[in-house]
N, C-alpha and C positions, 0 to 999 in steps of 0.2 A: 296350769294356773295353781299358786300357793295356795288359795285360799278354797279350793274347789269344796273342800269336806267341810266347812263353816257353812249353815244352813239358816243359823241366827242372830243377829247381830244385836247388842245390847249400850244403846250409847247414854251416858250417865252426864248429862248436861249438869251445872251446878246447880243446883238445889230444884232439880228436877226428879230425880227418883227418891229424894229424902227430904222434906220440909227445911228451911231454913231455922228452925224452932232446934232441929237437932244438933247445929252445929258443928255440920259434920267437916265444914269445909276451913272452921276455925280449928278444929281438929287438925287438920291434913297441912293448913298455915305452921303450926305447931312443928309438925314435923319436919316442916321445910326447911325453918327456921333454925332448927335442933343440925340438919345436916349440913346449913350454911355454917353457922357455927363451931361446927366442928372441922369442917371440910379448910376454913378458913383461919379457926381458931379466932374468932372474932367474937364480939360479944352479941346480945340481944338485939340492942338497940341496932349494931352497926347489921347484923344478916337481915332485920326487916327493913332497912334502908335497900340492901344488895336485893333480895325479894322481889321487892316494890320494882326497883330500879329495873330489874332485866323482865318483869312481867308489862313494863311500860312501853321498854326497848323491844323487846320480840316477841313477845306475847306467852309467853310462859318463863316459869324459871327456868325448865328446863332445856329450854332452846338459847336461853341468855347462859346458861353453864357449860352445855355444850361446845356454844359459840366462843365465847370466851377465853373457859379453861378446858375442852376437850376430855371434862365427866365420861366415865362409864356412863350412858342412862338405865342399861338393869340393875348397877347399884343403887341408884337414885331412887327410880321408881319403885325397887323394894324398900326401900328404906323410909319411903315420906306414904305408902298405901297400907302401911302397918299401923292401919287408926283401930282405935276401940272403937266399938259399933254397939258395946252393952246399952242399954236404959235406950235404944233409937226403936222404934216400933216399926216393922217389918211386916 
C-alpha cells in the first residue's frame, strides 16, 4: 500500500482551516487566474470566464484543464499554492 507511512491526514475544506475574513481563497482565485492567463495568453476577464466555466463543468479548474487541454497538474498546483499567507493568523 502507497500510503502505508502517512499516519495523518490533513484536509483543508475552503475556508475551513482559515476564516473567510483572510481571503485566502481570493488569494488562490488570483493565482488561478494569473496561470489561465498566461497558460492561454488571454486576458482577465476572458481566464475568470474559463475559471468559472470549468469549476461549473467538472468541478475544479483543474479537472476542466486536464480534461480539456491535458495540463501538467504539478505545474498547476505549484503554481496557483504559492499564495502569501503573511498578515492570516495562524
Amino acid at each position: 500500500m502507497p500510503f502505508r507511512h502517512i499516519d495523518t491526514w490533513v484536509f483543508d475544506l475552503d475556508n475551513t482551516l482559515y476564516p473567510s475574513q483572510s481571503e485566502i481563497l481570493d488569494r488562490v482565485h488570483d493565482k488561478i487566474n494569473a496561470f489561465i492567463m498566461d497558460y492561454f495568453k488571454i486576458s482577465l476577464e476572458e481566464a475568470e470566464q474559463r475559471r468559472k466555466g470549468f469549476y461549473k463543468k467538472y468541478g475544479t479548474t483543474l479537472h476542466g484543464m486536464m480534461s480539456e487541454h491535458k495540463i501538467n497538474p504539478d505545474e498547476y498546483l505549484r503554481s496557483i499554492h504559492e499564495v502569501d499567507i503573511s498578515g492570516i493568523p495562524l
